[in-house]
N, C-alpha and C positions, 0 to 999 in steps of 0.2 A: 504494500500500500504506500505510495505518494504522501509527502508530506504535505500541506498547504503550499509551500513553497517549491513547488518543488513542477515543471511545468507538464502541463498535457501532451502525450502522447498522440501523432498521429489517428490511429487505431482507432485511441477511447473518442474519435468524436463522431465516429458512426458506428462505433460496434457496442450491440446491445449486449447487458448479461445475459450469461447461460440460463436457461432454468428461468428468463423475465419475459414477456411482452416483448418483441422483435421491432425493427425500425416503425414506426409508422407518427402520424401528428401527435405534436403533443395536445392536452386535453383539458382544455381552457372551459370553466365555467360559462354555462349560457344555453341559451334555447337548444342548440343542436344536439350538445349530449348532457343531459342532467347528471349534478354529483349527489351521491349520496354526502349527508351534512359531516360529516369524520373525513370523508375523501376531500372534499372542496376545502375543508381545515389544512390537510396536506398538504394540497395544493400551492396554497396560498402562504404558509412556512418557508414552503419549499423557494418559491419567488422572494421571500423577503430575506434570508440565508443567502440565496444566490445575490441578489443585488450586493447584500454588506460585503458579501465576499470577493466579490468582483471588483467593488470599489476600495477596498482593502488591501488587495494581492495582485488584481488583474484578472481579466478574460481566463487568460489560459496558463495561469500562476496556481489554481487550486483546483483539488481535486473532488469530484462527484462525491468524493468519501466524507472529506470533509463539509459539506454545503448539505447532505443530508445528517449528519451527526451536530451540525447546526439548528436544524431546524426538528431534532428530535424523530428522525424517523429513520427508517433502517434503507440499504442503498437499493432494495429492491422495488420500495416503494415509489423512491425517487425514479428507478428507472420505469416503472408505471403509468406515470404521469409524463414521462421524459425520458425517450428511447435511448435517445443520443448525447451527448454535449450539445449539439447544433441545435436541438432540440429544445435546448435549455433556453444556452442562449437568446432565441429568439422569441423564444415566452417573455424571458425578465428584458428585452428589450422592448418589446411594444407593450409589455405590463406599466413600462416607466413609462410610455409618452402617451398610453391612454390616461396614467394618472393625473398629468401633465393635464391634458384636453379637458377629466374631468373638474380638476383643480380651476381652472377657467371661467367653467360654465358656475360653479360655486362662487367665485368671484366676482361674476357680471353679476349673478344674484343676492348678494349678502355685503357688497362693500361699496366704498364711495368710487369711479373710477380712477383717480389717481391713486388710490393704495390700491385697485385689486392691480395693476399695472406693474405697480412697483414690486409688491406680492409677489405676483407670478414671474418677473423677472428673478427676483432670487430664486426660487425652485427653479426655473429653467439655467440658472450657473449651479446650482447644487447638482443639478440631473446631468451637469456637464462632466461631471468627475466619474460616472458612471458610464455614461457614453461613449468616451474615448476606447473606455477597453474595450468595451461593447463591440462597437462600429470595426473594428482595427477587428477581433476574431471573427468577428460575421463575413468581413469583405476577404477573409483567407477563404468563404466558401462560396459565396455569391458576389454579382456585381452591385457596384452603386446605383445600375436601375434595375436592381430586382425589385419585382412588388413590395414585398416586406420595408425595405428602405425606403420604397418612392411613395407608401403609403405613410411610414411613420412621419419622412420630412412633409409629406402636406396636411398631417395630421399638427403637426408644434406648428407651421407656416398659419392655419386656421385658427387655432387659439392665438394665436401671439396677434394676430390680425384683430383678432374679437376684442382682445381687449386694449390695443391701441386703438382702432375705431372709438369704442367707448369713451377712451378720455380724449380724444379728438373732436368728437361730435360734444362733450363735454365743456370742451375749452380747456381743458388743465393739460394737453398735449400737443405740441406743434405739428401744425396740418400738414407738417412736409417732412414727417420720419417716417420711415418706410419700416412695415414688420419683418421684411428679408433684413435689413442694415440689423435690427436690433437683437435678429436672432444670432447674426455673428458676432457682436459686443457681445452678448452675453456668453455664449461660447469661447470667446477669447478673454474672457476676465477669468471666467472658471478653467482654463490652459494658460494660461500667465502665473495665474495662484495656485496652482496645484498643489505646489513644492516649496512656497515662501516660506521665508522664517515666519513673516510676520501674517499670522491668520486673521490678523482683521484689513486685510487689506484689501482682497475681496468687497468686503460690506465700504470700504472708502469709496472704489473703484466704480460698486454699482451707483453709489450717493450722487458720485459725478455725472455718472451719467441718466438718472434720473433728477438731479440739475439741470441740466442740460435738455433734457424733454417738457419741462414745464416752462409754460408761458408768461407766469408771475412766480 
């Protein structure tokens, strides 16, 4: 067994356990396939272990071993749910950017729009430190216009849209930023800070640029 540290194996990203469930989708709650309520609990462990870890070690830094002894389940269960690595991966990658989407739609609804703006700017550099490993193992197996990719980037392009619109149509946002411009600040604050000493530098960097977005 792989340590945490210790990198992925060609092999382990398509080859199922002996004795498990063989390649096929992984198996995301929702209309198509019902979970039983202990399964969808799995599930969803299972997602929130792979994200820490990912954003912890990397993509391809820790093992299936470890990300289910994380989230308390045994590595058969994980392979259940999750034939593969690839399999994985691309769960906790559009797990993160529906979160994203529905973090948005929360925020058109419950806040003024210059904080849900601001808001969801920090999540979207927080989900940046996530993303990099993310992006970087997925595109070892697909291209940049795979579906998967060309869906998640117009899935953040629509929120990020929704809620600049909002404080646009608001006035608390200049009519001339573009939601592409802001999705790469925010992506380039969260890969500038990654690795700084200093961890508030981030939250300066995004200040500035939500300065810079308001109109008073």
């Amino acid at each position: 067994m792989r340590t945490p540290a210790e990198p992925a194996t060609a092999a382990e990203q398509t080859k199922p356990v002996r004795g498990v469930q063989g390649p096929g989708p992984a198996s995301p709650p929702g209309p198509e396939r019902a979970m039983r309520a202990d399964a969808r609990r799995n599930y969803e462990r299972l997602l929130r272990a792979a994200a820490e870890a990912f954003t912890e070690h990397g993509a391809d830094d820790v093992s299936l071993e470890e990300i289910a002894r994380r989230a308390g389940v045994g590595i058969g269960t994980l392979y259940r749910h999750f034939p593969t690595r690839a399999a994985l991966l691309e769960a906790v990658y559009t797990d993160q950017v529906a979160g994203l989407r529905a973090l948005a739609d929360d925020l058109l609804a419950t806040k003024p729009p210059a904080e849900a703006l601001a808001t969801w700017l920090r999540a979207l550099i927080d989900f940046g430190r996530t993303k990099r490993s993310l992006s970087a193992a997925l595109l070892a197996t697909m291209s940049r216009d795979s579906e998967l990719i060309s869906s998640c980037s117009a899935t953040m392009l629509s929120a990020m849209t929704d809620v600049l619109t909002r404080a646009q149509q608001d006035g608390t946002a200049h009519a001339d930023a573009s939601p592409r411009d802001l999705l790469r600040m925010g992506h380039a604050i969260s890969m500038t800070t990654d690795w700084a000493a200093d961890p508030a530098q981030a939250d300066r960097l995004l200040a500035l640029l939500i300065n810079g977005l308001r109109t008073s």
